[in-house]
C-alpha positions in Angstrom: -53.5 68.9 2.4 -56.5 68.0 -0.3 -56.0 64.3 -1.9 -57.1 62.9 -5.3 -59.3 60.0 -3.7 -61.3 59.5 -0.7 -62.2 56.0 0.2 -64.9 54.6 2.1 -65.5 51.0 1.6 -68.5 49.4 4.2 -68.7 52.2 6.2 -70.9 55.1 4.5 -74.0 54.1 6.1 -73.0 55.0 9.6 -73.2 58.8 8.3 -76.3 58.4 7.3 -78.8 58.3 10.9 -79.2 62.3 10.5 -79.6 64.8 7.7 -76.8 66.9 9.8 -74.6 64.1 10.2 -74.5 63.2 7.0 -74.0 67.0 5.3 -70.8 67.1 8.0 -69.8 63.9 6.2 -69.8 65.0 2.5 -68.6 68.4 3.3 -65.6 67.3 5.0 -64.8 64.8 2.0 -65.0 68.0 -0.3 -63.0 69.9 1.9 -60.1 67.1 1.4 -60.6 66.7 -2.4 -58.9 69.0 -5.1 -61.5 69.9 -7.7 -61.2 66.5 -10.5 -60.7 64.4 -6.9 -63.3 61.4 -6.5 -64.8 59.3 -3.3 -65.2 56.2 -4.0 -67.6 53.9 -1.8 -69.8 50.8 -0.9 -72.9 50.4 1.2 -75.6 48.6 1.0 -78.5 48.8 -2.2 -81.2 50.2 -0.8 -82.6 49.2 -4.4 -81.9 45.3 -3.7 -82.9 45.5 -0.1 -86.8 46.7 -2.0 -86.5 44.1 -4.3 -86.5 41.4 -0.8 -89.0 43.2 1.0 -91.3 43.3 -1.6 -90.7 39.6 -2.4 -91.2 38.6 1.4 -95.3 39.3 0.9 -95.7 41.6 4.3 -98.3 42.9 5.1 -98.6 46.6 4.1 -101.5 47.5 5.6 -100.7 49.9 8.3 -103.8 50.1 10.4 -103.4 52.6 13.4 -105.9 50.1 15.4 -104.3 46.7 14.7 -104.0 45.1 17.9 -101.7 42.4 16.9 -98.0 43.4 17.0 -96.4 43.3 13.6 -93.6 41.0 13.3 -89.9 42.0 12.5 -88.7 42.0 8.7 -85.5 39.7 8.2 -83.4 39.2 5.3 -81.5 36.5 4.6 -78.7 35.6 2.2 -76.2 33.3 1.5 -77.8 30.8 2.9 -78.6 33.1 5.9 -74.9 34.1 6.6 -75.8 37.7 6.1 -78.9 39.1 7.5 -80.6 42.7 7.7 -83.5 42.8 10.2 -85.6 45.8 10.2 -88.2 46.8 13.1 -92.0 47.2 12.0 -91.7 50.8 12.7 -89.1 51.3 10.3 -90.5 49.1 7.4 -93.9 51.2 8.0 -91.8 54.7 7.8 -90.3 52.8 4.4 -93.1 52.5 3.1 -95.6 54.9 4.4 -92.9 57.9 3.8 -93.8 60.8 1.0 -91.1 62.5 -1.0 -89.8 64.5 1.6 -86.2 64.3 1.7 -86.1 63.8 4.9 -87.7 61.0 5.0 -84.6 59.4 4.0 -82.5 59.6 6.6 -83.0 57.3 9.6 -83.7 53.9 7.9 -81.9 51.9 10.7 -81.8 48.0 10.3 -79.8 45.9 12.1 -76.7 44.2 9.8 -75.2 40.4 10.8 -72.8 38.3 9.8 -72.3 35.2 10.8 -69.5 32.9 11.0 -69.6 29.0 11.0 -70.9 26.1 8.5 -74.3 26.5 10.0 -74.9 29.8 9.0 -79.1 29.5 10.0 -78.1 28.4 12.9 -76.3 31.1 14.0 -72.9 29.8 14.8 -71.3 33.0 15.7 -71.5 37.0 14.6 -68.7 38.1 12.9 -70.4 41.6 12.6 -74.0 42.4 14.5 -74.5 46.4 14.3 -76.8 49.1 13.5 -76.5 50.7 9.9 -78.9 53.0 8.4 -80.1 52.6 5.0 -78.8 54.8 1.6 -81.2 55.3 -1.1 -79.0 56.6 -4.0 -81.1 59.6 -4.4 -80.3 61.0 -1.1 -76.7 60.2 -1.3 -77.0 62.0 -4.9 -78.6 65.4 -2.9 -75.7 65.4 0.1 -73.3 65.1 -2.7 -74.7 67.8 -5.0 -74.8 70.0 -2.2 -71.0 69.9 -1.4 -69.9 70.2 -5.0 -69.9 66.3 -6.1 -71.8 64.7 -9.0 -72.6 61.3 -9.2 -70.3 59.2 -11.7 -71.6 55.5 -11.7 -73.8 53.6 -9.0 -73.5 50.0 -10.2 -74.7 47.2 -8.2 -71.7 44.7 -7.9 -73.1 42.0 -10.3 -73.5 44.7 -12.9 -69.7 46.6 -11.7 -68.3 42.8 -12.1 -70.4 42.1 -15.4 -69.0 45.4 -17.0 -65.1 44.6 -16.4 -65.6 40.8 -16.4 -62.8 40.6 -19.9 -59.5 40.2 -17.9 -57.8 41.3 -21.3 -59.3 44.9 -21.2 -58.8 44.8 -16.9 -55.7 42.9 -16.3 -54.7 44.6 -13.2 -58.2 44.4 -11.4 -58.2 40.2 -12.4 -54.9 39.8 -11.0 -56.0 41.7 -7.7 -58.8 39.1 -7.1 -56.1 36.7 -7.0 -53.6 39.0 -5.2 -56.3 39.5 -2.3 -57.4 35.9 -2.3 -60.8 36.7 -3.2 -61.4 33.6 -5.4 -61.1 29.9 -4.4 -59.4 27.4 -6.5 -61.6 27.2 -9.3 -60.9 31.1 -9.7 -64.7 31.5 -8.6 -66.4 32.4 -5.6 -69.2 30.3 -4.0 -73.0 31.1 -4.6 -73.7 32.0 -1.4 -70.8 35.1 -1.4 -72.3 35.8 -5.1 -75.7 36.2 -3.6 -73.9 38.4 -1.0 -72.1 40.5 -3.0 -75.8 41.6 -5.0 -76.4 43.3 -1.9 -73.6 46.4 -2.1 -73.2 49.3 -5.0 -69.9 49.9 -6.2 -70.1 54.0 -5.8 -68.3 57.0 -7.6 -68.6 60.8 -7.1 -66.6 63.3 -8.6 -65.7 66.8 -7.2 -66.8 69.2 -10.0 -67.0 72.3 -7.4 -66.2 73.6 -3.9 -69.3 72.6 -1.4 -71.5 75.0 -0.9 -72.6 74.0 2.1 
């Protein structure tokens, strides 16, 4: 059977740790798509996940002679409820990396979410696993290659910010209250807002059969 939509919400990232896992990954969803179909999908912004390592002042000097262990790179949000620690190697290969494709693949960094009032503290992990990172580019290649183009990649301030009118988006509004996303204010705190920065809203389109 083929199928209009593919889903994969949270979850793309783990296809990402090898070029070959990944190709497997998209050719598979274009194998279940009719031509018109779309895969929809969230992960986390590489882009955003720049923006906080550049704004974290490390230091980007990667001297082969150093003697003095580089420390681990740890972001924080939300008041530190969500974290994305990254090992020196891998901020080095981020940032030491040419154009090469495959370059891209690989980014591991370890993702956790922690439950409790004292989110610094680290009450408890709700999630604590492995992920790889997905530039947008990359994800654009692997889906070129098995016959999808890239629709939209919007960050989810800018995805919420474009269907923010509930008169023009009735049925998404109601959903946030439908799913109990939104407290009784009809808001969300600033800690999820900050949160939420951290994912891409992502749409492909099947244009093609995959030629890979």
């Amino acid at each position: 059977d083929k199928f209009d939509v593919v889903s994969v919400q949270f979850a793309i990232h783990y296809m990402m740790q090898t070029r070959t896992r990944a190709r497997r990954f998209f050719n598979t969803v274009s194998e279940l798509l009719e031509i018109g179909g779309e895969l929809i999908a969230t992960t986390i912004d590489a882009r955003v996940v720049m923006d906080h390592l550049l704004a974290m002042g490390l230091d980007l000097h990667f001297d082969k002679d150093r003697k003095t262990p580089k420390p681990e790179a740890v972001i924080r949000v939300g008041g530190g409820a969500c974290q994305i620690k990254f090992t020196p190697e891998i901020i080095e290969k981020i940032f030491t990396a040419d154009s090469n494709e495959d370059n891209m693949f690989g980014l591991e960094y370890s993702f956790t979410l922690v439950e409790g009032s004292d989110h610094a503290a680290g009450v408890g992990d709700a999630v604590n696993l492995p992920e790889w990172l997905t530039p947008i580019p990359m994800l654009e290649s692997l889906a070129n290659e098995a016959g999808l183009e890239l629709v939209y990649a919007q960050n989810f301030h800018e995805f919420y910010a474009a269907r923010a009118d509930p008169s023009n988006n009735a049925a998404s509004h109601s959903s946030l209250y439908n799913m109990r996303v939104l407290n009784r204010n009809g808001s969300i705190s600033s800690d999820e807002w900050e949160i939420s920065r951290l994912y891409p809203a992502i749409k492909f389109r099947k244009v093609r059969e995959s030629s890979i």
